[in-house]
N, C-alpha and C positions, 0 to 999 in steps of 0.2 A: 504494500500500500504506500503512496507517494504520499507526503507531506509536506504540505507548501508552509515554507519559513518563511519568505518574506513576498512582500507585492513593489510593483513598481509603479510609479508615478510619472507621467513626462509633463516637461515645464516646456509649453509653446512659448508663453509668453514671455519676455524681457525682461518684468519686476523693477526689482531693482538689481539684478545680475546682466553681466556682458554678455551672457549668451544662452540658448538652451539650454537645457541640461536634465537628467535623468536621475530619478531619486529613488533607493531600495530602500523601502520600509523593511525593515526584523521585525519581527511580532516580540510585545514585551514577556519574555518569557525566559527566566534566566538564562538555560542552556542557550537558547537561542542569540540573547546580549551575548554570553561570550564568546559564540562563534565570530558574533560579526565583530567585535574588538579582535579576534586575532587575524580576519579579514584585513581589517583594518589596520592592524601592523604590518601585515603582508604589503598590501598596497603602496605604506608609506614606506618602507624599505624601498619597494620598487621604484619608487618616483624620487627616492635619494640617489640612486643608483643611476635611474636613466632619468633624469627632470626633461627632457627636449619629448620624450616619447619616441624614441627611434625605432626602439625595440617591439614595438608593436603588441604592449600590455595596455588595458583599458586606463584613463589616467582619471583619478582620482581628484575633483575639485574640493572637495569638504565634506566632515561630517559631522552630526552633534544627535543630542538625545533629546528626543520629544516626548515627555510624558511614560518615558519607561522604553517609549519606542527608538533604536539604534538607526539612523537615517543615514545613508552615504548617498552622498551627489557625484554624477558622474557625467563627463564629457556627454553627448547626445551621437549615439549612433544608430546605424540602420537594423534593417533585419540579421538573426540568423543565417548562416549558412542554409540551417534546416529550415529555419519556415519560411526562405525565398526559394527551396529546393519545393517545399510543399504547394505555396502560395502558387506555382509552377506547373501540377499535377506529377510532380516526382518527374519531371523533362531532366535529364542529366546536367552540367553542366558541360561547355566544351572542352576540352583539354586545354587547350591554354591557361584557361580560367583557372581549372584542378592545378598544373603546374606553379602558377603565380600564387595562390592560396597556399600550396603546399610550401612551399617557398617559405611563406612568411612568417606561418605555422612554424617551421624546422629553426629560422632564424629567429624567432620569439621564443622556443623552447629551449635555445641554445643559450639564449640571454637566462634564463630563469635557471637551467642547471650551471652552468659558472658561477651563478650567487648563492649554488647552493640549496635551491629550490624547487619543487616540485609540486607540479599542478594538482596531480592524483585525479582530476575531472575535465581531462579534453573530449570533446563530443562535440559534433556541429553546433548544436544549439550554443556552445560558449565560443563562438567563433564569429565575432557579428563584422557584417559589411560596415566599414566605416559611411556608407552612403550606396542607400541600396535602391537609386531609379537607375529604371529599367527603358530599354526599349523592343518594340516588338518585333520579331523578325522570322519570315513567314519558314515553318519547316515541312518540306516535300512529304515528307516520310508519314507525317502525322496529320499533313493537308490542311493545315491551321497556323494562325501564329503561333507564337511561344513567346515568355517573356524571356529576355537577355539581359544579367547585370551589367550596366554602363563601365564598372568600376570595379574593379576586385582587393581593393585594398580591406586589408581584416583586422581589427584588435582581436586579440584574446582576453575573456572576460572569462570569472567568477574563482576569484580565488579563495574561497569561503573553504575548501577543504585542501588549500595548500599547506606543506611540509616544510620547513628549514630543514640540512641532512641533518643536525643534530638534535632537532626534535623529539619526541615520541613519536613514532611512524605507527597508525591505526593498519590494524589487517583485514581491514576492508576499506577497499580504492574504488574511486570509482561510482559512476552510477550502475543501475542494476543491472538494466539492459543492455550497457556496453562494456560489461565486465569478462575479464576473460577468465574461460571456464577451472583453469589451475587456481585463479584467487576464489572462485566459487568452492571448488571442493578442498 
């Protein structure tokens, strides 16, 4: 059974902040506060490490506690890998695309294990298009449009069950469904 820990909020509007931005509510629920404080140490390590964002980890603008509830604001990004893969009807994407994704992917993971670090939860869904319009472009095969992302640039997002190596390493990695079956049995 899945259990939703926190909700997300997106800020269209300007406020009084310079730009959009995306807010993860935790639910006030201890265990749950202190996942997202060690989130949140995760992150800020991260953003001491690479402050420009090069690395292609989600970047962190602020966070603070509402009422018991743990709030992190975050840069504004597009879809998933997976829900423009869905939003799509499961159409593939083209190779180039996978290559440049894959790319970015290897070269964001590489930054996170030289610091030490380990995601424990790569899965499309934490792989979001930094800007994910599309355009439509007619496919023979399936005699219809398809949607086509404009852009392939990706952050990796949700460091909620990241590791330092020197941590306590939990023995279960992972979500359920993308888990491989040696850490199952």
């Amino acid at each position: 059974m899945a259990l939703k820990l926190y909700s997300w909020l997106i800020f269209l509007g300007q406020l009084n902040w310079e730009h959009s931005m995306a807010l993860k509510i935790i639910k006030n629920v201890e265990k749950y506060r202190e996942a997202a404080k060690l989130e949140i140490n995760v992150l800020e390590k991260l953003a001491d490490k690479d402050p420009d964002g090069v690395h292609l980890c989600v970047k962190m603008l602020d966070w603070f506690d509402y009422h018991g509830h743990m709030c992190i604001a975050f840069e504004m990004l597009g879809l998933s890998v997976f829900d423009f893969l869905k939003d799509n009807n499961y159409q593939p994407y083209p190779l180039e695309q996978v290559r440049h994704i894959a790319y970015q992917l290897c070269y964001s993971v590489l930054f996170l294990h030289d610091n030490k670090l380990t995601h424990t939860d790569l899965k499309p869904e934490n792989i979001l298009f930094v800007d994910s319009e599309f355009e439509l472009v007619y496919n023979s095969k399936k005699r219809r449009d398809v949607m086509r992302v404009a852009k392939t640039d990706v952050r990796l997002i949700d460091f909620g069950s990241a590791t330092f190596d020197h941590e306590h390493h939990s023995t279960i990695v992972s979500t359920r469904h993308y888990r491989a079956p040696e850490v199952i049995l």
